[in-house]
N, C-alpha and C positions, 0 to 999 in steps of 0.2 A: 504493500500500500504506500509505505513510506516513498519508494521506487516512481511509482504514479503518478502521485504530488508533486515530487521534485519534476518531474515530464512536463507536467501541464506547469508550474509556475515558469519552468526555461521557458517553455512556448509563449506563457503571456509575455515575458516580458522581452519576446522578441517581438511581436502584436505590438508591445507599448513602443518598441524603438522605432520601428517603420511607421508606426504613426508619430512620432515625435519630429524623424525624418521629412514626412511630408509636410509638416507644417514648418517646419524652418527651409523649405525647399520650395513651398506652391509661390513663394513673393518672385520666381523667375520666370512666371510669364502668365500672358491674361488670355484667354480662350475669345474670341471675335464672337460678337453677336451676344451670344451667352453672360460673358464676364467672369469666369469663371475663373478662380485662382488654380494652378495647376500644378504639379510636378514633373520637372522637366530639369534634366540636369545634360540634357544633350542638345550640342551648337545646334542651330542650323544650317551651318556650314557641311557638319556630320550627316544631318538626317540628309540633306542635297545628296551628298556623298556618295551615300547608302542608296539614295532611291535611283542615279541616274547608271551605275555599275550596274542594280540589278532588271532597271527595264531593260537595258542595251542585251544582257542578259535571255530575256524574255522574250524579245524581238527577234534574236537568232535562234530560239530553240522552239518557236512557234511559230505555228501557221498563220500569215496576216490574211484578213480578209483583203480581196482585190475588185468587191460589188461597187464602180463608183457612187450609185446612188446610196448604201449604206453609208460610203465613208463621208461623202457631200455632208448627209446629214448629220453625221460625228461629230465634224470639221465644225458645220455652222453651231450646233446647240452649244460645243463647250466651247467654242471662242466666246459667247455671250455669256455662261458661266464664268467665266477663264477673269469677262471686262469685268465683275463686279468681286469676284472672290478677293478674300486678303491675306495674297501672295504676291506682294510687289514685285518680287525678284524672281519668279519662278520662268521656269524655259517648257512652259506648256507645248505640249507633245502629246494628243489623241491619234491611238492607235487600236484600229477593231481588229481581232482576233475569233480566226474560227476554233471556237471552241464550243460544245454543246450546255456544257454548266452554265446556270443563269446567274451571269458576276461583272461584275466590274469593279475595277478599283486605280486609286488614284495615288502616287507614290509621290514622298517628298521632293520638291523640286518642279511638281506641275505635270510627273508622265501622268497620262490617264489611256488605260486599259481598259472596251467593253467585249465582252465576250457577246458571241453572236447570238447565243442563247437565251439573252436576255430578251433581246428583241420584241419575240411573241408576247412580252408582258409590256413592255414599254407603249405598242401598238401604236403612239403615234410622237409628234417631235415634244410635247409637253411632258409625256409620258418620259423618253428619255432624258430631258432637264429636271427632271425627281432624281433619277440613277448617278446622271454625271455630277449634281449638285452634291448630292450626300456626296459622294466618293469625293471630289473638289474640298467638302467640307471636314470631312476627316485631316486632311493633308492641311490646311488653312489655320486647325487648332492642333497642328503638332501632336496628332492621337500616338503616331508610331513612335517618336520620342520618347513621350512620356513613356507609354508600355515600356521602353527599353531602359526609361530610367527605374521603372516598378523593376524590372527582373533584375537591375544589379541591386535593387537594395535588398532585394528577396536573396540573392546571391551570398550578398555580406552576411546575410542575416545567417542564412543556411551553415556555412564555414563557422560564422561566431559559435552556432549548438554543437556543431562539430567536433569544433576546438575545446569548447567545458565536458564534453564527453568523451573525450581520445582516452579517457581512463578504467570507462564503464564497463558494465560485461558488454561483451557487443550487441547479444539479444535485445539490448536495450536500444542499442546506438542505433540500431533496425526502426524497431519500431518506433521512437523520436523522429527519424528521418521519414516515415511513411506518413506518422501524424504529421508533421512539417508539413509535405509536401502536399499532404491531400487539402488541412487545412488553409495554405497559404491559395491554394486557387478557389475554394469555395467561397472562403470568405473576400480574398482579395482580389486577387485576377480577373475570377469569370463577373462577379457583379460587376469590375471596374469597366471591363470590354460590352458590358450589355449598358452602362451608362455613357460610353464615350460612342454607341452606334445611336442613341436616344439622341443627344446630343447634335451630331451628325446630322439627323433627322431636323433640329431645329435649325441647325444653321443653313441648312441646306434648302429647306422652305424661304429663308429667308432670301437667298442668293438667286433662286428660282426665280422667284415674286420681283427681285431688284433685275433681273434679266430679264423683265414680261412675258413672264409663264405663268397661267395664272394659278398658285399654289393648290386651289381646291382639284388641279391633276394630280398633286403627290399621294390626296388617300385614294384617288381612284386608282391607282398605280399600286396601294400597298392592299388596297381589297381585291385585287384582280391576282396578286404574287400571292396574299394568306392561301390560296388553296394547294398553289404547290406547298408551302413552306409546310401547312398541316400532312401532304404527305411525305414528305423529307426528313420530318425532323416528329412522328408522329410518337413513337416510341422511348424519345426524350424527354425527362422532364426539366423543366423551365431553370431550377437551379443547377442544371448541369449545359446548358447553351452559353453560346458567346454570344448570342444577338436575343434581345428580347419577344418574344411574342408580339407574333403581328398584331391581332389585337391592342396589344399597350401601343404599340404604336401608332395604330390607327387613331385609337382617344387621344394622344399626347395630339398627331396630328392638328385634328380637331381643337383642342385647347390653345394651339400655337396659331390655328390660321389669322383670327383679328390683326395680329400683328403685323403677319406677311402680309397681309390684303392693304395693311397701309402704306408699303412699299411698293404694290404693283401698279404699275403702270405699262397696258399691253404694247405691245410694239406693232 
């Protein structure tokens, strides 16, 4: 029992470090749209770094689509995301990809990736300024940084239990490392990446709305995607995803639109 105890206090008060950590770390940068105070211990310099190595990456070891009216329409909707997002420095680069998985994503520095797959849900040009917006919007608030600032602090943290148990039986060292590990994504990881895709979602309405798209596309876009996502991910329950429930998202939607609708102006 004694054994136990001593487990779960190491755990808290590596729980209390990482939270002690973010809060003397979120004053390095402010999330657009949102406001949100963040943790981010990585340049922008780096995450550019990172994102433009591995589109170049991506681009050679995939298939580009070659449909000129798909990519026409790529070209036009995220240059108009591209004008309003807040990424002054970025070297935007939309490139479609046949790939059948319904994704897209936007990588530090401004590449933006849609897989063709998405298409059938996008259905028309508003439909895809929900898609490239969130992805735009993700990259805008520095989501991939942050994450990469969360896993070295989880990193440190991990070594710090390590290091107070290099003397333990190992039986123990095992199972402290599996509690660690399991607890550090339930509690920390997976909710953080299901509030940084919510987020996404707001800013990405907004970016939409400032592009003149008119935002009430984004829930028709995410009630028309909930039926796949309910058969995808059906057998999953919600605390073990990385993106939240279409549902939650559709009502966040909804509760965001007044906003965006005061920034749309059609084009």
């Amino acid at each position: 029992m004694q054994n136990i105890m001593k487990i779960f206090v190491q755990l808290r008060l590596v729980f209390v470090f990482i939270a002690a950590a973010c809060l003397i770390l979120t004053s390095c940068s402010t999330v657009p749209v949102t406001g949100r105070q963040q943790l981010n211990i990585i340049s922008s310099a780096q995450e550019v770094e990172l994102g433009l190595s591995s589109f170049e990456k991506l681009k050679k070891d995939s298939k580009i689509c070659t449909d000129p009216n798909i990519n026409a329409l790529v070209q036009k909707v995220g240059q108009r995301i591209a004008a309003v997002a807040d990424l002054p420095s970025a070297q935007w680069e939309f490139v479609v990809f046949e790939n059948a998985e319904p994704n897209a994503f936007c990588l530090p520095g401004g590449k933006v990736g849609v897989y063709t797959g998405i298409l059938p849900f996008t259905k028309d040009e508003a439909g895809l300024a929900t898609v490239i917006a969130h992805e735009v919007a993700h990259a805008a608030a520095h989501h991939g940084g942050e994450r990469l600032s969360q896993a070295i602090l989880l990193g440190v943290a991990g070594q710090g239990i390590s290091s107070t148990m290099a003397k333990s039986d190992p039986r123990w060292q095992a199972l402290v490392s599996i509690v660690y590990g399991a607890g550090s994504q339930l509690a920390i990881v997976l909710p953080h990446s299901r509030k940084q895709e919510l987020e996404a979602d707001e800013i990405g309405l907004v970016y939409m709305a400032r592009a003149g798209y008119d935002p009430n596309a984004a829930i028709q876009f995410w009630e028309r995607f909930s039926e796949y996502g309910k058969k995808s991910s059906a057998s999953m329950p919600w605390f073990l995803r990385t993106h939240p429930v279409d549902e939650i998202r559709i009502q966040n939607l909804k509760a965001w639109l007044p906003r965006a609708l005061q920034e749309y102006h059609p084009q």
